[in-house]
C-alpha positions in Angstrom: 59.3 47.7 147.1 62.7 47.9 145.7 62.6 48.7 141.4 63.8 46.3 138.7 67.5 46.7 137.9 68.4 49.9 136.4 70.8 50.9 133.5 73.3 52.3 136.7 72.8 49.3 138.3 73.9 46.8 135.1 76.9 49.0 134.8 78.1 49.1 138.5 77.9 45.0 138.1 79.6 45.1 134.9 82.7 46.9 136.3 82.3 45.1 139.9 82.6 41.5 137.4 85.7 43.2 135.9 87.2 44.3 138.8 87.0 40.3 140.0 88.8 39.6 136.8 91.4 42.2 137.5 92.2 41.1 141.3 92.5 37.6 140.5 94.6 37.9 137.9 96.9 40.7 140.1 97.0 38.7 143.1 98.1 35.7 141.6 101.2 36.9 138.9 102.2 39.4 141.9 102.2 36.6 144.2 104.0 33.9 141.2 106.5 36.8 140.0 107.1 37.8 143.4 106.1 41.6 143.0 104.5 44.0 145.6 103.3 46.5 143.0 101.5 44.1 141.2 100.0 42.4 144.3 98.7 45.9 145.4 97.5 46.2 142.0 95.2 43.6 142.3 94.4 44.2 146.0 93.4 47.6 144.8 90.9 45.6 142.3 89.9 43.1 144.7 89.0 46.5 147.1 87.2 47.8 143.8 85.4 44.7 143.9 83.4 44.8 147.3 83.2 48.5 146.9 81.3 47.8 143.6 79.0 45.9 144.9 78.7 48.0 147.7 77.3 50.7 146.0 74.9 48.6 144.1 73.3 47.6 146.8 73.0 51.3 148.0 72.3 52.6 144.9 69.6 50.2 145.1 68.0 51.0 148.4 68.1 54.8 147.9 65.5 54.0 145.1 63.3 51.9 147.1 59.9 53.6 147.0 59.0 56.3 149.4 59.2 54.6 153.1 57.6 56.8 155.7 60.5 55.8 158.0 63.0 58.4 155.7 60.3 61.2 155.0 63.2 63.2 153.7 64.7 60.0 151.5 67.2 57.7 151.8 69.8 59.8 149.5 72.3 60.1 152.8 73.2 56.4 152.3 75.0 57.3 148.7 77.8 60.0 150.0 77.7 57.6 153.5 79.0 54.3 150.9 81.3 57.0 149.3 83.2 57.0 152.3 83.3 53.5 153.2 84.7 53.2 149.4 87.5 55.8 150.0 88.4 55.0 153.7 89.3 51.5 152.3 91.5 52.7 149.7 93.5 55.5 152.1 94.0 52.2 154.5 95.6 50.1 151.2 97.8 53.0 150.4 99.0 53.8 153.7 99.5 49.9 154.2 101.4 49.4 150.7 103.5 52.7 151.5 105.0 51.1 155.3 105.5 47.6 153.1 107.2 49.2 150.6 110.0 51.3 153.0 110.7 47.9 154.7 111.3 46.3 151.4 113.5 49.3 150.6 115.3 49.1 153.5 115.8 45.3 153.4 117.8 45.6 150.1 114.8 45.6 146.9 113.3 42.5 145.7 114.4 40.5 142.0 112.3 39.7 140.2 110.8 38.5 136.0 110.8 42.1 135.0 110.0 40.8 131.3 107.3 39.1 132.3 106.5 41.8 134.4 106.2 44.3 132.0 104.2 42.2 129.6 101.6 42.1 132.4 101.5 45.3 133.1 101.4 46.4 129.2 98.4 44.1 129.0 96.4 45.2 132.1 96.9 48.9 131.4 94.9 48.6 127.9 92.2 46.6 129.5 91.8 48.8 132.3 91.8 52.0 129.8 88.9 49.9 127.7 87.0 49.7 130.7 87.0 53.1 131.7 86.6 53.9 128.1 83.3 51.4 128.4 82.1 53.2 131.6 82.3 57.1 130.2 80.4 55.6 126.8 77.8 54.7 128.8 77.3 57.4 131.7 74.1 59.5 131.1 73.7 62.7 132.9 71.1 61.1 135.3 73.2 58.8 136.7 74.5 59.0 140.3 77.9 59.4 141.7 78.6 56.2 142.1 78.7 55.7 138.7 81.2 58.6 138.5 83.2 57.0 141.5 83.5 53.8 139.6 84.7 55.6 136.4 87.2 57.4 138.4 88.7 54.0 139.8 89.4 52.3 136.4 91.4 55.5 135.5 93.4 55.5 138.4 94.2 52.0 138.0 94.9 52.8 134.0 97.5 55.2 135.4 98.9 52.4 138.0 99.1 50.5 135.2 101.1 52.7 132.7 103.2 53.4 135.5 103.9 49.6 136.7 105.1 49.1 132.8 107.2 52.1 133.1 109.3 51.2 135.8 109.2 47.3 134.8 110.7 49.0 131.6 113.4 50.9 133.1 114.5 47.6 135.8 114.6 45.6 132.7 117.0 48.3 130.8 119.1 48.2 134.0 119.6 44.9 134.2 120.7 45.1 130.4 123.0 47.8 131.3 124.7 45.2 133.9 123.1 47.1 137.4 120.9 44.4 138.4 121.5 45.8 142.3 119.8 48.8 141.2 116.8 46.7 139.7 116.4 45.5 142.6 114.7 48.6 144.2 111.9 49.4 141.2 109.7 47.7 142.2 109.1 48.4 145.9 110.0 52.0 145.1 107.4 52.2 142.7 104.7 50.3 145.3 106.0 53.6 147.6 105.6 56.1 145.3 101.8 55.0 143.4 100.5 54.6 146.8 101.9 57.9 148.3 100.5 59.7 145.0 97.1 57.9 145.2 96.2 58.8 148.6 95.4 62.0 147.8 92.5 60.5 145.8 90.6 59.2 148.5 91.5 62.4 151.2 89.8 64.4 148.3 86.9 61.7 148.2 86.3 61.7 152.4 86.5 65.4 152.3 83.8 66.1 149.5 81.6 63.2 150.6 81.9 63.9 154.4 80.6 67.4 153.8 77.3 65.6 152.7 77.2 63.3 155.5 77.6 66.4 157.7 74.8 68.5 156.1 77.5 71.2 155.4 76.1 73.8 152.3 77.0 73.7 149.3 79.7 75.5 147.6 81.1 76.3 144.2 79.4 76.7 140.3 76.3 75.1 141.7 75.4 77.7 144.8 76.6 80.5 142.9 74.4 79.5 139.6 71.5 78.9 142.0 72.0 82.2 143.9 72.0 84.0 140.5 68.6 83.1 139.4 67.2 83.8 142.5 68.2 87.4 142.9 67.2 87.8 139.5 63.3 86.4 140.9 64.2 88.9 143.7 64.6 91.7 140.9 62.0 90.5 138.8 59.4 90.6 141.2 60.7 93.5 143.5 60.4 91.4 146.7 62.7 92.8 149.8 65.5 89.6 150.4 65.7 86.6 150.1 67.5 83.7 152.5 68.4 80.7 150.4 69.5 77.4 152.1 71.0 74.8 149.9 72.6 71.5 150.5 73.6 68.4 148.4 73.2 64.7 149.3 74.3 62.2 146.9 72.3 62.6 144.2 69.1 65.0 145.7 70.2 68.9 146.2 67.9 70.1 149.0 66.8 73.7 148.3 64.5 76.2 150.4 64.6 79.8 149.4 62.2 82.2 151.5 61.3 85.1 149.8 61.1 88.3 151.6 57.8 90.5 150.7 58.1 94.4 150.6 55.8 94.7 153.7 52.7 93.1 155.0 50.8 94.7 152.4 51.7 92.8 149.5 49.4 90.3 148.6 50.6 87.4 146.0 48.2 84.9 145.0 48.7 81.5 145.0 48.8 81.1 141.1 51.6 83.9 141.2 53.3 81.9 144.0 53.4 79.3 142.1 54.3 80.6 138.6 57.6 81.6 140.7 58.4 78.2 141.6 57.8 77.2 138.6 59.9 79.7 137.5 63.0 79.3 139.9 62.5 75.2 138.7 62.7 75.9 135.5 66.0 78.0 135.3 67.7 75.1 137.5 65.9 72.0 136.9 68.7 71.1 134.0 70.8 69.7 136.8 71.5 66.0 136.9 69.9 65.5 140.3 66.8 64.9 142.1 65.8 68.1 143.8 64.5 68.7 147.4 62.1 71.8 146.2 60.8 74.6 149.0 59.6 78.1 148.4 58.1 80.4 150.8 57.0 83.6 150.6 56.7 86.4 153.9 56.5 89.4 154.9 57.6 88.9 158.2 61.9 88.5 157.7 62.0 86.6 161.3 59.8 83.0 159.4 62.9 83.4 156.8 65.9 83.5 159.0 
């Protein structure tokens, strides 16, 4: 049976409500002051959107009570909506980046860059008081989807600061009697956000595909894990040690196998489990849910 809404889950609607603000008020003045980087703006919102709701809903099944259909969990489904979330973005960029060469080539676009500008002003302080909202209200407990929303609202606060940039500089052209020159902001902009953004979802599909591959972890976390266990290792003279480590959205799976001196040694169960205990303790201060194994052999062939 699925659990009552969570704090994650209030937040994740809150910005998916204010993403459908955003994209409706994008599409539209793109569409009435006839500007592509505005219109991507709000596609990029509208995107936001359905993405945010999309991970509500998974954020929401991976809680559902134990099921003995997913003995190991359901934690997969997080990194699998991560991708969904950034494939979707890569194809908007890649889109708005072929749109905006052809409108380069064709000659620019004219356009209200006043009215522009005021938009994008406007939008840009909104979008920084709703990451602002999000990051005020992220406990350490919460998911990556949580993160993954945060991230979105600041990259469209730096879309946004760049939109009233470049609206800025058209209008001081036009001023300055080059009004040909205007012409190409704003699809040159449209080219340029979109070709800096897609690096932001290539980084997203390659850290979340490694999950949805089962590849090990890497980084602080393996290397702070790897540290307390030698120091078990020393502590309690064992032989080696094999650890096995992997993350999936918000569970990190871990089995260490503890190595024995030789057949000989005999631990009891309490000491066996004061080690775990132990191990837990030194790396239990993580914000995740954790997938907890530790064996003990004398026999290195059960560890490999």
């Amino acid at each position: 049976m699925a659990r009552p809404f969570t704090e994650e889950d209030r937040l994740i609607a809150c910005s998916a409500l204010m993403a459908l603000l955003f994209a409706v008020a994008g599409i539209g003045i793109g569409w009435w002051l006839g500007s592509s980087i505005i219109v991507f703006d709000g596609l990029y919102s509208l995107i936001s959107l359905g993405l945010s709701l999309l991970s509500l809903v998974a954020g929401r099944y991976v809680r559902v009570d134990d099921d003995p259909k997913f003995p190991f969990g359901r934690s997969i489904v997080q990194p699998i909506t991560l991708v969904f979330k950034y494939l979707a973005i890569f194809l908007l960029c890649t889109l708005s980046i072929v749109a905006g060469v052809q409108t380069l080539l064709a000659g620019g676009r004219e356009l209200n860059y006043l009215h522009a500008l005021v938009y994008a002003g406007v939008v840009s302080l909104l979008c920084l008081g709703a990451w602002r909202f999000l990051v005020a209200r992220t406990r350490p407990q919460h998911s990556a989807l949580l993160l993954a929303e945060q991230h979105e609202w600041w990259v469209d606060t730096g879309l946004s600061l760049m939109l009233a940039l470049g609206f800025g500089l058209a209008l001081a052209l036009v001023w300055l009697g080059q009004p040909t020159l205007a012409r190409y902001v704003d699809p040159l902009m449209l080219v340029v956000a979109a070709t800096y953004f897609l690096r932001i979802p290539l980084a997203g599909l390659l850290s979340s595909g490694r999950e949805v591959l089962g590849l090990e972890v890497v980084g602080a976390l393996e290397q702070e894990v790897r540290a307390e266990v030698e120091a078990i290792v020393q502590a309690w003279g064992f032989r080696k040690y094999f650890l096995r480590l992997q993350k999936v959205g918000s569970t990190v799976y871990l089995e260490v196998d503890f190595v024995v001196q030789d057949a000989s040694s005999r631990l009891t169960i309490a000491e066996q489990d004061r080690i775990r205990a132990e191990l837990l303790a030194r790396i239990g201060h993580h914000p995740y849910q954790w997938w907890y194994t530790v064996a003990f052999t004398a026999d290195e062939q059960w560890a490999r």
